[in-house]
C-alpha positions as CSV (number, residue, x, y, z in Angstrom):
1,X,7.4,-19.8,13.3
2,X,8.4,-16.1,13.2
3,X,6.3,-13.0,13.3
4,X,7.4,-9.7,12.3
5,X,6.1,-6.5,14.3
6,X,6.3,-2.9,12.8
7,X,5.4,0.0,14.2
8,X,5.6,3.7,14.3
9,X,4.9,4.9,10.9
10,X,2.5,7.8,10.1
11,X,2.7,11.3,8.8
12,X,5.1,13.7,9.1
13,X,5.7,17.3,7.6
14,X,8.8,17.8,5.0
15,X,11.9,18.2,7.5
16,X,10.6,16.3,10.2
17,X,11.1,12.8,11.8
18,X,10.1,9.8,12.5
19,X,11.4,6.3,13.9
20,X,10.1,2.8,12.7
21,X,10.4,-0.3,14.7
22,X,10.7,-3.8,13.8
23,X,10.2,-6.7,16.6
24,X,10.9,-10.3,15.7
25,X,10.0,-13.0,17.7
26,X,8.9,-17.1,17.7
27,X,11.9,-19.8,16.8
28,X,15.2,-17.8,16.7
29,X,18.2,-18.9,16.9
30,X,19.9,-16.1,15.5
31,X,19.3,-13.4,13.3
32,X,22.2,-13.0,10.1
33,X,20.8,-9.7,8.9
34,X,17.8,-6.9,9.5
35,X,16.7,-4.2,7.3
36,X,14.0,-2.0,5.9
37,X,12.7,-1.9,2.4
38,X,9.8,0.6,0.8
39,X,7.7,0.4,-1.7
40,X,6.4,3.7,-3.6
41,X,3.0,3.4,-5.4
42,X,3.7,2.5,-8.8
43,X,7.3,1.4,-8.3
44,X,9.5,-1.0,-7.4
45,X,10.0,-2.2,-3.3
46,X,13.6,-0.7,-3.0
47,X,16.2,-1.5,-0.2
48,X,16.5,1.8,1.9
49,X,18.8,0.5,4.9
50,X,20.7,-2.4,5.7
51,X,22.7,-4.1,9.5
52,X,24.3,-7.6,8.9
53,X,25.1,-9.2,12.2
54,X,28.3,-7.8,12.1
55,X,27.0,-4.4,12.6
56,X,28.2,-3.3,9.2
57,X,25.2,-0.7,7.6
58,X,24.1,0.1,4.3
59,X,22.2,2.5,3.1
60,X,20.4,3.7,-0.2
61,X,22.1,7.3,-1.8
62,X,18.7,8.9,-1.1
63,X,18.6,8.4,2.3
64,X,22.2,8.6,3.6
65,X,23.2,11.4,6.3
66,X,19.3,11.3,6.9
67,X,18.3,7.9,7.9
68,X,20.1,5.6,10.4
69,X,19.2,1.9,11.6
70,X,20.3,0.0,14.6
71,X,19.6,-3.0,16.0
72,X,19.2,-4.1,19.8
73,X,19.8,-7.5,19.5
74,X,18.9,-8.6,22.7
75,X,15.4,-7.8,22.1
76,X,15.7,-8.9,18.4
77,X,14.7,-5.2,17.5
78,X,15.9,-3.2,14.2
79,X,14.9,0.3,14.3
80,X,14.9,3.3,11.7
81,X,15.4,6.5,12.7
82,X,14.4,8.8,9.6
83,X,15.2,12.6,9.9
84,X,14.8,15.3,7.5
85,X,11.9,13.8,5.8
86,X,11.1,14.5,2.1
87,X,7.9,13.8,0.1
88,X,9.8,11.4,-2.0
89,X,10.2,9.4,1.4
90,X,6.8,8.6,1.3
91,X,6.2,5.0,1.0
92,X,4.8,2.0,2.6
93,X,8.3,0.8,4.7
94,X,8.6,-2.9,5.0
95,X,11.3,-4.6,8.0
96,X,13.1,-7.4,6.4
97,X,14.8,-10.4,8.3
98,X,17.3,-13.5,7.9
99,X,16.9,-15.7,10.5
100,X,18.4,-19.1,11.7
101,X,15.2,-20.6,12.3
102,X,15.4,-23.3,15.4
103,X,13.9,-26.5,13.8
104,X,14.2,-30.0,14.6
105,X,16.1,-32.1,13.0
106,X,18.2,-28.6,11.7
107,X,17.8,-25.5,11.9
108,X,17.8,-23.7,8.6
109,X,17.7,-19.8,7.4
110,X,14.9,-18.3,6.2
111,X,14.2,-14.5,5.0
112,X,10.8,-12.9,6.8
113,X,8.7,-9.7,6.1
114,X,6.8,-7.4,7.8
115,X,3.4,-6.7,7.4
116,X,4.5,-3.1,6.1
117,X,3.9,0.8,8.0
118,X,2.8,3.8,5.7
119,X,4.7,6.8,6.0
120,X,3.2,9.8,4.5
121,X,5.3,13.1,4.2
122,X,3.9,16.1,2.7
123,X,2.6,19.5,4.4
C-alpha cells in the first residue's frame, strides 16, 4: 500500500558529498515521521537522522554539523544531504517512514522501509 523510493547513493572520496532521497507514495494520508537509518557490515542498523512532522530533527553524534535532512512534504520526500564524508560513513543507508495509512474502515499507522542505497566512502 506504500512503496518506498531511494536514491542517490554511491561513492564518494573522504571530504566530499552526497545527497540521498527518499520518495513515498500509494495510500497516505499523512506521514508522522521520516528518517534515515544505516547499517555497517557486521553491525547493528543505527538511526543517523530523524524529522517528526513537526519539523523537529535529530541527529546521531557522528553525523551532526555534517549531515542535514529535510523533508518536502508536498511531494512526501525526506532527503539527506551528507557533507564532509568519512570512511566510517560508509554503509548501506535505509529511509524509514510512519505513515497514516488510508484504509477502509480506519485508517491506521504503519512504519515502512526502503529498499536500502550503498554509500561507499574511501579514496
Amino acid at each position: 500500500q506504500v512503496q518506498l523510493v531511494e536514491s542517490g547513493g554511491g561513492l564518494a572520496q573522504p571530504g566530499g558529498s552526497l545527497r540521498l532521497s527518499c520518495a513515498a507514495s500509494g495510500s497516505i494520508i499523512s506521514i508522522n515521521a521520516m528518517g534515515w537509518y544505516r547499517q555497517a557490515p557486521g553491525k547493528e542498523r543505527e538511526l543517523v537522522a530523524a524529522s517528526n512532522s513537526g519539523a523537529s530533527t535529530k541527529y546521531a553524534d557522528s553525523v551532526k554539523g555534517r549531515f542535514t535532512i529535510s523533508r518536502d512534504n508536498a511531494k512526501n520526500t525526506v532527503y539527506l544531504q551528507m557533507n564532509s564524508l568519512k570512511p566510517e560513513d560508509t554503509a548501506v543507508y535505509y529511509c524509514n517512514t510512519k505513515v497514516v495509512v488510508r484504509s477502509w474502515p480506519n485508517p491506521y499507522e504503519n512504519d515502512y522501509w526502503g529498499q536500502g542505497t550503498q554509500v561507499t566512502v574511501s579514496s
